[in-house]
C-alpha positions as a printed Julia matrix, in Angstrom:
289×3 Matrix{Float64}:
 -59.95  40.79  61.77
 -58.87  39.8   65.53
 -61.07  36.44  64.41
 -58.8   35.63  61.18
 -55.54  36.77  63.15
 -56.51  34.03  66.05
 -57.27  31.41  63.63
 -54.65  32.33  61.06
 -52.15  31.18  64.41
 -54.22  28.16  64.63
 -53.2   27.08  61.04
 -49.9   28.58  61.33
 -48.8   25.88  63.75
 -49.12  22.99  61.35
 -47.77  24.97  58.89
 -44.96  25.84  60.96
 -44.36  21.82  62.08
 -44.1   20.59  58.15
 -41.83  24.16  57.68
 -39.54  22.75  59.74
 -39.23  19.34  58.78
 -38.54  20.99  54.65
 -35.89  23.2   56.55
 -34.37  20.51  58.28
 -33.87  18.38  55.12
 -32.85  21.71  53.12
 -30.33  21.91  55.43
 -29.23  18.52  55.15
 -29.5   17.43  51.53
 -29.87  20.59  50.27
 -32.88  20.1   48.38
 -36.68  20.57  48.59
 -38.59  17.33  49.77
 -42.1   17.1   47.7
 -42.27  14.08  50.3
 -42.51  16.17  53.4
 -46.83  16.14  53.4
 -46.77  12.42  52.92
 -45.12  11.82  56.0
 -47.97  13.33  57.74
 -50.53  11.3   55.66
 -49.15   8.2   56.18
 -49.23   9.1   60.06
 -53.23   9.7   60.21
 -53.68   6.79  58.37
 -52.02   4.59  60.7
 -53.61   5.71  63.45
 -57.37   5.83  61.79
 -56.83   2.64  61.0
 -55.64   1.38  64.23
 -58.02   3.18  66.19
 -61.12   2.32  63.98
 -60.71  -1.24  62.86
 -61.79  -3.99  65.18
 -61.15  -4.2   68.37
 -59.99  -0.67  67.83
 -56.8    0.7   69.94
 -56.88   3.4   72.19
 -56.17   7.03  70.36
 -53.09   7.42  72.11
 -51.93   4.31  70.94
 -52.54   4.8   67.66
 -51.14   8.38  67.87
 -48.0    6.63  68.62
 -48.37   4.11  66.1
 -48.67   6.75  63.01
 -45.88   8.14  64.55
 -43.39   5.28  64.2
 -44.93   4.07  61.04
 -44.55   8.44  59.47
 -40.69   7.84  60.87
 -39.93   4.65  59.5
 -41.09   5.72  56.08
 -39.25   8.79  56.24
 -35.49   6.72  57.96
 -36.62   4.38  54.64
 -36.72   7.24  51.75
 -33.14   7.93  53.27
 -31.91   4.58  53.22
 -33.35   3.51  49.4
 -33.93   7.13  47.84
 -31.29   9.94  49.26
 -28.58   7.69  50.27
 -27.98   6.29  46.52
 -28.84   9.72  45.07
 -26.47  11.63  47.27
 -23.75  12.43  44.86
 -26.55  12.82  42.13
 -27.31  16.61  40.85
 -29.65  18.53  43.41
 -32.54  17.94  40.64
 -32.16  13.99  40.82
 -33.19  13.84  44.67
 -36.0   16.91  43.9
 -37.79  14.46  41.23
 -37.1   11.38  43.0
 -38.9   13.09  46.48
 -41.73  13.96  44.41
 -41.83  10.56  43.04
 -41.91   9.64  46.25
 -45.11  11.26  47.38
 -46.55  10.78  44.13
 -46.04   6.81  45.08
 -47.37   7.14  48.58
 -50.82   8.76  47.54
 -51.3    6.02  45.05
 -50.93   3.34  47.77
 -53.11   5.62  49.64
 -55.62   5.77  46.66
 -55.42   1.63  46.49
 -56.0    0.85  50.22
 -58.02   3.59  51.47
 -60.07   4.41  48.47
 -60.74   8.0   47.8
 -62.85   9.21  50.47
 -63.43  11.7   53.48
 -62.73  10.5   56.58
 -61.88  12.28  59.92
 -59.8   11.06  62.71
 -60.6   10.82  66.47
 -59.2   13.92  68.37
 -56.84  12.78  71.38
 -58.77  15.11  73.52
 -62.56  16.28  72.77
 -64.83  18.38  74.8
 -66.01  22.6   73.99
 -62.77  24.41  74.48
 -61.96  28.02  75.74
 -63.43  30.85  73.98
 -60.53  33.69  73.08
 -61.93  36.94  72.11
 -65.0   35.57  70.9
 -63.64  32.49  69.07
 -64.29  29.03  70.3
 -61.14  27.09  70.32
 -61.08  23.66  70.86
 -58.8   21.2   72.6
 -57.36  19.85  69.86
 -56.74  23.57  68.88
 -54.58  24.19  71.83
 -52.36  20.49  71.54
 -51.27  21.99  68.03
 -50.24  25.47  69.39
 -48.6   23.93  72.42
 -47.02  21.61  70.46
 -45.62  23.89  68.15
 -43.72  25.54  71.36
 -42.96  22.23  72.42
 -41.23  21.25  69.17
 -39.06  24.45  68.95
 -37.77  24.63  72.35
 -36.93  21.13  71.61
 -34.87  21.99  68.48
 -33.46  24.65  69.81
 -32.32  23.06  73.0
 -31.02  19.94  70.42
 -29.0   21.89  68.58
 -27.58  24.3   70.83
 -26.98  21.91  74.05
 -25.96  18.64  72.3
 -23.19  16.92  70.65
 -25.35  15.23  68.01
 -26.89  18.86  67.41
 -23.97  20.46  66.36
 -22.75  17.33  64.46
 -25.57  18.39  62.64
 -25.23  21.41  62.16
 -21.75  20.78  60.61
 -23.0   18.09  58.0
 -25.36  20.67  56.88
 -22.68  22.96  56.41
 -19.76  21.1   54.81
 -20.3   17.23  54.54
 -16.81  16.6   53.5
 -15.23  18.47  56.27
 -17.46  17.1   58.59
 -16.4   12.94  57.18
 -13.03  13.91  57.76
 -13.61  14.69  60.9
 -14.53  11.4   61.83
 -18.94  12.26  62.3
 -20.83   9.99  60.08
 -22.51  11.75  57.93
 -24.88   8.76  56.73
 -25.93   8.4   60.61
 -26.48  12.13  60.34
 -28.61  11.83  57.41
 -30.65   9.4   58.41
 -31.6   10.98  61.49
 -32.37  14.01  59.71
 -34.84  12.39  57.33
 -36.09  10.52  60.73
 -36.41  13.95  62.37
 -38.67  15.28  59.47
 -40.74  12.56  59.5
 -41.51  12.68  62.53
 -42.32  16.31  62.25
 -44.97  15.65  59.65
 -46.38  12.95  61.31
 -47.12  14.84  64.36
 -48.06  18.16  62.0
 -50.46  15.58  60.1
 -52.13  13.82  63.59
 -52.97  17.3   64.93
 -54.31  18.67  61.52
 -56.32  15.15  60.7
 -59.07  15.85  63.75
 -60.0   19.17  62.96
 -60.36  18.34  59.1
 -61.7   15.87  56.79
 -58.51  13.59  55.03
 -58.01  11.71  52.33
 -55.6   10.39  50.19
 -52.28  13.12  50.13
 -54.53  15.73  51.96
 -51.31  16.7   53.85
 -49.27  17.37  49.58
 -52.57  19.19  48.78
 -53.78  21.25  51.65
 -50.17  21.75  53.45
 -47.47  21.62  51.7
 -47.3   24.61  49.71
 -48.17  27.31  52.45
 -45.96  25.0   54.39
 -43.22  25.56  51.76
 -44.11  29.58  51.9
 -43.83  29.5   55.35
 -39.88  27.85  55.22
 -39.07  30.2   52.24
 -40.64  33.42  54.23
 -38.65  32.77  57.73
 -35.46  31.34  55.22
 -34.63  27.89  53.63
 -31.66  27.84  56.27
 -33.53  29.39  59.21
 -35.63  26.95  61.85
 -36.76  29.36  63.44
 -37.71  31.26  60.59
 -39.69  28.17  59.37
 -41.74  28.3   63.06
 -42.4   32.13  62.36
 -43.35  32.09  58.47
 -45.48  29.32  59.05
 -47.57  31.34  61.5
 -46.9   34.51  59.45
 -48.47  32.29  55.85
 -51.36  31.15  58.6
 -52.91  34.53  59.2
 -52.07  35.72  55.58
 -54.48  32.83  54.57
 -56.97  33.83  56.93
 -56.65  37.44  56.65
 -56.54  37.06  52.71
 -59.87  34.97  52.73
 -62.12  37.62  54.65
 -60.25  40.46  52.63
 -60.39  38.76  48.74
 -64.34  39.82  47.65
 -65.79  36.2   48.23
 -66.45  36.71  44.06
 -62.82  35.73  43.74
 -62.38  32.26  44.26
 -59.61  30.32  45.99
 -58.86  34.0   47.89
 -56.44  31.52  50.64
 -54.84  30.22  47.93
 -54.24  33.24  46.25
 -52.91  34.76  49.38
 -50.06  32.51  49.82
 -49.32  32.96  46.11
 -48.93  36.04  46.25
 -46.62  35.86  49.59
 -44.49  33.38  47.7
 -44.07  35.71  45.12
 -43.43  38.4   47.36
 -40.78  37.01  49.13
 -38.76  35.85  46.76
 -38.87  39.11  44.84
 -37.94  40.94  47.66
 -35.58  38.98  49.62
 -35.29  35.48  48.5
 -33.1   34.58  51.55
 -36.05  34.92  53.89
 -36.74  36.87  57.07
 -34.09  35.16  59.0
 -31.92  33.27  56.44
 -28.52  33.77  55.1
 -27.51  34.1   51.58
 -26.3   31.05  49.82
């Protein structure tokens, strides 16, 4: 059990990281972004193919390649997708975000072909052992990052202008115009914000799995989208906590679920999602709507 709880953590992080990217665009567009996992696809492919292709550039380099490349495709969904769809129903922007990944994996399926690869970790080598369980290096960046992010956020939105100017956009955009903020600005770094989120969530989850094509829409997304919904759609740091909460669920569900019952992870955060919203829909640390 300790073994699942430590690993469950390890999982949560990423979890956590794409949780608060779907928050953060909740927050701003009010609306669920079926791109979110793409960002972080886009990312390790980037760098896999910078650091891979001949002469090959250093993984740090690369790192901060996908990085750039996962925020200029989210700053461009803004500026072509949301912008134009802003005074659209809330469903408009939903289908055209899923269009959106839906897009992105198929130029992922034409360049890259469908196949398993794995991406260079920025830092290899055995690891620590805690209680038992071998964790490697690559294990510890994505916990420490996850720290790293939220003190960040928190310290961004708390301590600064642009913060709060946030804050208020995501609370009443027509208020906040008025005001004299610009909301597009606001928007824009948002959707920059997020996708910068999944890219890093996608370059620490690419070295310690295989990817592929929308691996971050298929394997992430939905216990990332748990995770938001368990901590509340309007909560970021309910998003860091129900990430790690879905994390050990998954891991915990896996060694609980007879191994006769297949997809026992999946069911897991199935039957969280279901949970929660029966229960309290508004999340652990949300507000009602």
């Amino acid at each position: 059990m300790l073994s699942s709880i430590v690993n469950g953590l390890i999982n949560g992080t990423i979890y956590g990281l794409v949780a608060i990217g779907l928050v953060l665009v909740y927050k701003g567009a009010r609306v669920f972004n079926f791109a979110q996992g793409e960002f972080g696809t886009v990312a390790v492919f980037v760098a896999w193919i910078l650091n891979t292709d001949p002469p090959g550039l250093p993984m740090w380099l690369a790192i901060l390649a996908g990085l750039a490349a996962a925020t200029m495709f989210g700053l461009l969904v803004e500026r072509l997708v949301v912008r134009p769809l802003s005074t659209s129903p809330g469903v408009n922007l939903l289908v055209a975000t899923a269009g959106v990944a839906i897009a992105a994996i198929s130029i992922q399926l034409l360049l890259g072909e469908a196949e398993a690869r794995v991406l260079n970790p920025l830092v290899a080598g055995e690891g620590i052992t805690v209680a038992g369980i071998p964790v490697r290096p690559q294990q510890m960046i994505m916990i420490g990052m996850l720290g790293v992010v939220a003190l960040f956020l928190y310290l961004f939105f708390t301590r600064t202008s642009v913060g709060l100017a946030v804050l208020a956009t995501s609370q009443d955009p027509l208020a906040t115009n008025l005001s004299g903020i610009n909301t597009k600005r606001i928007s824009a770094l948002v959707w920059g914000m997020a996708a910068l989120l999944g890219g890093v969530a996608g370059l620490l989850q690419g070295p310690v799995t295989v990817f592929f094509p929308g691996f971050m829409t298929a394997t992430v997304l939905l216990p990332a989208f748990t995770g938001a919904v368990l901590g509340g759609m309007t909560s970021l740091p309910g998003a860091f906590v129900g990430g790690l909460l879905v994390g050990v669920a998954q891991d915990v569900g896996s060694q609980v679920i007879p191994e006769a019952v297949t997809g026992s992870a999946e069911l897991t955060v199935f039957a969280l999602l279901l949970l929660v919203l029966l229960i309290r829909p508004q999340g652990l640390l949300g507000k009602e709507a």
